[in-house]
C-alpha positions in Angstrom: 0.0 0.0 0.0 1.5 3.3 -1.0 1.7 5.8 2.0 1.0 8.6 -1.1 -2.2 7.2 -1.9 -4.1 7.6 1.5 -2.0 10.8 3.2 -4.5 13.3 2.8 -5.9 15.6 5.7 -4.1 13.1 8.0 -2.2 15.9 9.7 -3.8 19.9 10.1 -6.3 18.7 12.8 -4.0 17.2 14.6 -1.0 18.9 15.1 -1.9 22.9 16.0 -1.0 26.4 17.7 -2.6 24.8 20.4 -0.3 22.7 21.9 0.0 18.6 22.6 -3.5 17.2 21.9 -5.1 15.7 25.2 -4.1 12.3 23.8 -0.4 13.0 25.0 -1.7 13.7 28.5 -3.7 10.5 28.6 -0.3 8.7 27.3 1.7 10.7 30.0 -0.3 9.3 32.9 -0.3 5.7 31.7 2.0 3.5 32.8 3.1 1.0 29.7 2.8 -1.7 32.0 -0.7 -1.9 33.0 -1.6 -2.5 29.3 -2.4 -5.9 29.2 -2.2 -7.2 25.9 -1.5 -10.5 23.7 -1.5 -11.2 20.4 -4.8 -11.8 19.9 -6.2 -8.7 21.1 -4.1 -6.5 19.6 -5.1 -6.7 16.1 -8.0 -4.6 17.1 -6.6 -1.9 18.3 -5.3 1.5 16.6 -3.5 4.6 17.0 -1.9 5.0 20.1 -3.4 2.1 21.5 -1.5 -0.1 18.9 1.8 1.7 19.5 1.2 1.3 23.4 0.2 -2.5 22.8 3.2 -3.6 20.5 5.3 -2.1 23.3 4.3 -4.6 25.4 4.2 -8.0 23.2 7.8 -9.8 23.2 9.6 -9.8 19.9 8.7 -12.9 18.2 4.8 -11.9 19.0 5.4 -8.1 17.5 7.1 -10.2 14.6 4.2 -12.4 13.8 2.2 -9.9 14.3 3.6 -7.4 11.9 3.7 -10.0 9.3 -0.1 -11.3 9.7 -1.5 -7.6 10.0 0.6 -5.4 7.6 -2.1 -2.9 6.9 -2.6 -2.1 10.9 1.6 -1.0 10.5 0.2 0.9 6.9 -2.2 2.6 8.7 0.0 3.9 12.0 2.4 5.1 9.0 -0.3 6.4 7.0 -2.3 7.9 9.9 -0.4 8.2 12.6 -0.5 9.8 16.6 1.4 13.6 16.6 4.6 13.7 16.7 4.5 14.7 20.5 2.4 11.8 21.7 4.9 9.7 19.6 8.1 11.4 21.0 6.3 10.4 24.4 5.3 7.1 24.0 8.8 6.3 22.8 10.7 8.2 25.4 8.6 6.0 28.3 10.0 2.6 26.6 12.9 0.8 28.3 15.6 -0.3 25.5 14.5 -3.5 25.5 11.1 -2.2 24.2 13.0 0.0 21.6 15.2 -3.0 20.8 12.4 -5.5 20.4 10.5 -3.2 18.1 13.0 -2.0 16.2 14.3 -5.4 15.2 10.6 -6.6 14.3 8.5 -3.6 12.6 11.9 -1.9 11.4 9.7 -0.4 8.9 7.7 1.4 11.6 10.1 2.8 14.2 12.4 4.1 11.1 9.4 5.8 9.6 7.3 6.9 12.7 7.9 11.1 13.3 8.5 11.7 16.9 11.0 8.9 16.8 14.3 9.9 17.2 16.5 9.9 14.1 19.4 8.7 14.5 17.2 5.6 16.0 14.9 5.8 13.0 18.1 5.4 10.6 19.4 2.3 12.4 15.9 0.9 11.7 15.4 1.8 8.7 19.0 0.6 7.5 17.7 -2.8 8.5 14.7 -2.7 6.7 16.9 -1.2 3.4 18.8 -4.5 3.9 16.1 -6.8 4.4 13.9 -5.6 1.5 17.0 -5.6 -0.8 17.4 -8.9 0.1 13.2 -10.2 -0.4 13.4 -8.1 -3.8 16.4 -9.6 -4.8 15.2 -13.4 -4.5 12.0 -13.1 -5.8 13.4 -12.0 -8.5 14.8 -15.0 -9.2 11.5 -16.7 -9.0 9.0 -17.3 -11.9 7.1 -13.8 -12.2 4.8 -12.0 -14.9 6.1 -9.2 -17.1 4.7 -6.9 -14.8 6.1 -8.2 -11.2 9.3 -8.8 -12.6 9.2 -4.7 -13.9 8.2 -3.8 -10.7 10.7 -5.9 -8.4 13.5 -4.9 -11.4 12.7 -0.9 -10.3 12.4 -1.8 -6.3 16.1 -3.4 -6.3 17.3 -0.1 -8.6 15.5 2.2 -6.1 17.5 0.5 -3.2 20.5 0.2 -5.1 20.3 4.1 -5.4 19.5 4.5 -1.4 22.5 2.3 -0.3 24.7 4.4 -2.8 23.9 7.7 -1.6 24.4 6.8 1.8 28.1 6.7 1.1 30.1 9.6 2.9 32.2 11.8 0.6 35.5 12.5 1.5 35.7 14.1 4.2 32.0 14.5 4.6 29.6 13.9 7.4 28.2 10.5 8.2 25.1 9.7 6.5 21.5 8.4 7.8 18.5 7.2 6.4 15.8 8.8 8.2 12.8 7.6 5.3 12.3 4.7 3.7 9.1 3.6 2.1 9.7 1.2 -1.0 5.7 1.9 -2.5 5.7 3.3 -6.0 8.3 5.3 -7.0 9.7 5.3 -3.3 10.5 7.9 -0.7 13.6 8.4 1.2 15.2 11.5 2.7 19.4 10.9 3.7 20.8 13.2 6.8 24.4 14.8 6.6 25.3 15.6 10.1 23.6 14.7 13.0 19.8 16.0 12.8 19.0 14.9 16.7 22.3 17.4 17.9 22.5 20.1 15.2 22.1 23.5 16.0 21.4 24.6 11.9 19.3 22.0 9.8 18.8 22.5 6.3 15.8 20.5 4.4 16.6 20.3 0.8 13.0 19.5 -1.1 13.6 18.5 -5.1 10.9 19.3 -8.1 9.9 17.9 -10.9 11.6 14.2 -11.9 13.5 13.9 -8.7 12.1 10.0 -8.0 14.3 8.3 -5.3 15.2 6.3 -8.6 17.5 8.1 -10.2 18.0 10.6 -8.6 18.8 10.3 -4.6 22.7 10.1 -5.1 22.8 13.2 -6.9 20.7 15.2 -4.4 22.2 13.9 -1.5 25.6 15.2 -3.4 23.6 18.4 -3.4 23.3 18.7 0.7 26.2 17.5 0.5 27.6 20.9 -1.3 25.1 22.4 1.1 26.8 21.5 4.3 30.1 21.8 2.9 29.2 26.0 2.3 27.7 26.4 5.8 30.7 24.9 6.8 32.7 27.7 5.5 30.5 30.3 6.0 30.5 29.1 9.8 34.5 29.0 10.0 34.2 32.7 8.0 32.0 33.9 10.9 34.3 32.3 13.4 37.1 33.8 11.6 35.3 37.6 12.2 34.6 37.5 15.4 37.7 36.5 16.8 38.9 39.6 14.7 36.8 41.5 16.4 37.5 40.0 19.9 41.0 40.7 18.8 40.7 44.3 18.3 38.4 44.7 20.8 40.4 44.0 23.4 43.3 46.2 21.8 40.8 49.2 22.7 40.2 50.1 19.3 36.9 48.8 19.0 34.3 46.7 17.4 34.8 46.4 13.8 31.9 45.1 11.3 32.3 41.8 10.7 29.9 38.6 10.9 27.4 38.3 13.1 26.9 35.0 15.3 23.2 33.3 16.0 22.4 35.4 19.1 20.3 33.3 21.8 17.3 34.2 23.4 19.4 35.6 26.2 21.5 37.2 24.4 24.6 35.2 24.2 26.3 34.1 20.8 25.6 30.9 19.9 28.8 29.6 19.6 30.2 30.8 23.1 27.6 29.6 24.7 27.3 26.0 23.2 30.6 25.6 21.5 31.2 25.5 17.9 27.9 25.0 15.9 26.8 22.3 14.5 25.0 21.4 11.3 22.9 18.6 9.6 20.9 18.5 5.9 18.6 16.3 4.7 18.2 15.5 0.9 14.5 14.7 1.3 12.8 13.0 -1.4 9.6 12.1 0.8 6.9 12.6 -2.2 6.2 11.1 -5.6 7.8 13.9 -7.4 6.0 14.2 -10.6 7.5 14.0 -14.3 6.9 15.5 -17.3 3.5 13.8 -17.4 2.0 14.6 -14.1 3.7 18.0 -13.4 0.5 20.1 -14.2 -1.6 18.9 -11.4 -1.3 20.1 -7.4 -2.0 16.1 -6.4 1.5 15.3 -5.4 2.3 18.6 -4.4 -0.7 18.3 -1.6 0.4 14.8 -0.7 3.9 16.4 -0.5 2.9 19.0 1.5 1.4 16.9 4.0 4.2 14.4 4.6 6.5 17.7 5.0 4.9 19.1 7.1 4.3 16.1 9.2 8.6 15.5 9.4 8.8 19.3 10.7 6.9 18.3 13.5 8.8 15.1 14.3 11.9 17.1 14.5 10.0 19.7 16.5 8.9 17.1 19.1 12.3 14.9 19.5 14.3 17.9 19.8 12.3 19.3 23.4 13.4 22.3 24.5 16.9 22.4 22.1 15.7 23.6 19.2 17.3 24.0 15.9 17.2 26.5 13.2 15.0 25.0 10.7 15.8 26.2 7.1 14.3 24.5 3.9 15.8 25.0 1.0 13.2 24.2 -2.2 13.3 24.0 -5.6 10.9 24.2 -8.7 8.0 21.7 -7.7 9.5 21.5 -4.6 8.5 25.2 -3.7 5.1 24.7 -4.6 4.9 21.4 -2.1 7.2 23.7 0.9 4.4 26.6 0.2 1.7 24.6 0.7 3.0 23.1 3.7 4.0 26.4 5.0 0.3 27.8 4.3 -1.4 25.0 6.7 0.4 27.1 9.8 1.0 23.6 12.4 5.0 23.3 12.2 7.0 26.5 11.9 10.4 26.8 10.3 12.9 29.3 11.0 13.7 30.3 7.2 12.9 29.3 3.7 14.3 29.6 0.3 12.6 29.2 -2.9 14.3 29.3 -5.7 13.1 28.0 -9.6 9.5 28.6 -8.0 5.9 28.2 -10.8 4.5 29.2 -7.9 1.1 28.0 -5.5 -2.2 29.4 -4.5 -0.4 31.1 -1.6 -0.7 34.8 -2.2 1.8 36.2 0.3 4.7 35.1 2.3 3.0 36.5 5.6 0.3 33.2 5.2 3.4 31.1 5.4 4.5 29.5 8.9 8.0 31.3 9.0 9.6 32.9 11.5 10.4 36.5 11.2 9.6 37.0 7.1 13.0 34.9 6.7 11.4 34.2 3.1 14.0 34.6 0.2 13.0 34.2 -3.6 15.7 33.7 -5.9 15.3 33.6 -9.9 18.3 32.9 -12.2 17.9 34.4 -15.9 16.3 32.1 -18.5 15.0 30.2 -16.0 11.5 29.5 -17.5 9.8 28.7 -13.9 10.3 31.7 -12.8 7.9 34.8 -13.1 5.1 32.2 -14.5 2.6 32.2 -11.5 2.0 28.6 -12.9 0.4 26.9 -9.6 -0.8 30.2 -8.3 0.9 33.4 -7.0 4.6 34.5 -8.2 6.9 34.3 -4.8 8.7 36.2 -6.4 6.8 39.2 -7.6 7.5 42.7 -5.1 4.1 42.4 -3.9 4.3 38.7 -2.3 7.0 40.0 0.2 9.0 38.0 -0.3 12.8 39.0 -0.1 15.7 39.0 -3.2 18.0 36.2 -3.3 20.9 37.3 -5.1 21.3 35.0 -8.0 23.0 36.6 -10.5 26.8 36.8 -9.3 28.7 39.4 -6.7 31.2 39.5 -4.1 31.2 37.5 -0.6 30.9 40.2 1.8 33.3 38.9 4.3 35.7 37.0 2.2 36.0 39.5 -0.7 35.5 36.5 -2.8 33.9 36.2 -5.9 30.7 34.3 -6.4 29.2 32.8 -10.3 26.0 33.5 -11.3 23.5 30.6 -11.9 22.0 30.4 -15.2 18.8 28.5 -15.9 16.4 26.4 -14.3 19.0 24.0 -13.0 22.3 26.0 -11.8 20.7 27.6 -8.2 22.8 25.1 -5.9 26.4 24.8 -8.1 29.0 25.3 -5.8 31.2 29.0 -5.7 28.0 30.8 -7.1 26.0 33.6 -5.4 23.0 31.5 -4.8 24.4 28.7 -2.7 26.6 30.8 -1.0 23.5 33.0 0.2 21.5 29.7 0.8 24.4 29.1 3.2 24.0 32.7 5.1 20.7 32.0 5.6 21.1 28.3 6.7 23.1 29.6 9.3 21.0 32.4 10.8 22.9 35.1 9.1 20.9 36.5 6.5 22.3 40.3 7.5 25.0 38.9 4.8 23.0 37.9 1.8 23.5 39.9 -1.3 21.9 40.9 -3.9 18.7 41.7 -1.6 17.3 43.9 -4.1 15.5 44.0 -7.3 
């Protein structure tokens, strides 16, 4: 069962402004214990009742029974408790409990939000392995035309997965964080630790960006991603121990890059340590092709399952939060806008770049903190300016601000930064865009250029 084809309305009327729904104070005040449950009676339960009740079973048990009912495990996937009653439930567990479901429903615990991901990756590595495995026999079985096509395209999609969780040189370890093997697939990669970082950048693809063929180049994307924040970071580093320097000369505070400032006050970085980062290549919708690309179907779907991962970070993290950037492109803007526009999970900034647009008709409907909303549009891009789905983000009157695209001058480097050219240039590496994209990511948008028409 595809998680695509049933994931509509699953999530606005349950995660709000309002707070934890009363479910989470119902789970909070019951102990896991007194659920008295077997194997027999848990087949009809649902929600958090199931996730309570599989909790207590012992492995084999949670094993059989994830095999005999695979559409109760569809439908906690498809349907499943907010991410805070999840982050509770899971946080009450002993590890055997973790352990124990982990090894039998890996599909679950790596795919459930409010589950902690680095322990979502480790199940979800499992289930990569096991399903590469079940594909790969049957294949060797006598099939139809048809099953063989399918299982042929399910063993490339996993192919794909396992080789763009390959570390670059030097890079940041990798973790899978989604894996659903329906359809085309969906699967979203982590560079950097997600459950520690203090700057996380979502990276959402458009139009033809399936998991097959296309995960190992976008994850090379974040890849480029981090490897920019990186040095904008060690830039910003760089300034203000200049400016400590001549500070404590007495000749005062020169102008140089400003740290992420904490509520109280305090930089960031001297009052954690050196900042961390994490960016997720997230290919968790159908993307459309050429063929489907004119309909807002997938982009809804999208939206939804977005939105819903927003929220799972939201609830693991507690009261550590991270700057949440996303970072979309083409179709990928539409799906960010309209998951922006339902107002349940709020992110700290957004780029949009290559945008046809959505029904959204100005960046003050969207769920972003402080009007951190940048546009950017490359000449002869044919995306931009069309209003295609909608509204122009980047027309003056959405409110958008300008993200230089078109080539300048790094404003604490003095280096020089390309322009990007076309529909498909936005996140090369040493242009103006990704450089700004990394300002931004970073909580430093008082250093983007190009911020005018």
């Amino acid at each position: 069962m595809s998680l695509y084809q049933s994931v509509s309305g699953r999530l606005s009327d349950r995660q709000s402004n309002a707070g934890p729904s009363t479910v989470l104070a119902q789970l909070e005040q019951l102990p896991a214990a007194s659920v008295d449950v077997d194997l027999a009676s848990i087949h009809s339960m649902t929600g958090t009742n199931l996730l309570v009740g599989l909790a207590q079973l012992p492995l084999a048990d949670v094993a059989a029974f994830a095999a005999e009912y695979p559409t109760h495990i569809d439908s906690l996937l498809t349907s499943p408790p907010e991410a805070t009653v999840v982050t509770a439930w899971w946080t009450m567990l002993d590890p055997a409990q973790r352990a124990s479901l982990a090894a039998a429903t890996p599909r679950l615990v790596g795919n459930l939000d409010g589950v902690p991901l680095a322990q979502r990756s480790r199940a979800n590595e499992a289930y990569l392995r096991e399903s590469l495995v079940e594909a790969t026999r049957a294949l060797d079985g006598v099939l139809t035309a048809e099953e063989r096509r399918r299982l042929t395209s399910e063993v490339a999609m996993l192919d794909q997965v396992s080789e763009a969780l390959q570390a670059s040189d030097d890079g940041p370890k990798r973790s899978l964080i989604l894996l659903d093997t329906a359809g085309t697939g969906r699967a979203a990669i982590a560079l950097g630790n997600p459950d520690t970082a203090d700057y996380i950048g979502y990276l959402v693809p458009g139009m033809n960006y399936q998991v097959q063929p296309q995960m190992v180049n976008w994850t090379a994307v974040a890849d480029d991603l981090y490897r920019e924040e990186l040095a904008v970071l060690a830039e910003n580093a760089s300034g203000a121990a200049a400016t400590t320097t001549t500070a404590s000369a007495g000749t005062g505070l020169a102008a140089t890059a400003t740290l992420r400032v904490t509520g109280a006050g305090t930089p960031k970085a001297a009052a954690t340590g050196a900042p961390t980062l994490a960016t997720i290549a997230w290919i968790g919708y159908e993307a459309p092709d050429l063929f489907s690309v004119g309909g807002l179907e997938r982009a809804e779907a999208g939206a939804d399952f977005l939105e819903t991962s927003w929220a799972g970070v939201r609830a693991t993290r507690g009261g550590d939060q991270p700057f949440v950037t996303v970072f979309a492109h083409s179709y990928g803007s539409t799906v960010s806008l309209l998951a922006l526009a339902k107002g349940s999970a709020e992110i700290d900034a957004l780029v949009v770049v290559g945008s046809p647009g959505s029904a959204i008709q100005s960046a003050a409907k969207l769920k972003v903190a402080d009007g951190n909303v940048f546009v950017g549009k490359a000449d002869w891009d044919p995306a931009v300016n069309s209003a295609f789905f909608g509204s122009d983000p980047g027309a003056a009157s959405y409110g958008a601000r300008v993200l230089g695209v078109h080539g300048g001058t790094d404003t604490v480097t003095g280096a020089a930064l390309t322009a990007s050219v076309g529909h498909n240039d936005y996140f090369k590496p040493g242009s103006e865009s990704l450089h700004n994209m990394a300002l931004i990511g970073t909580d430093t948008a008082e250093l983007v250029t190009g911020d005018t028409e």
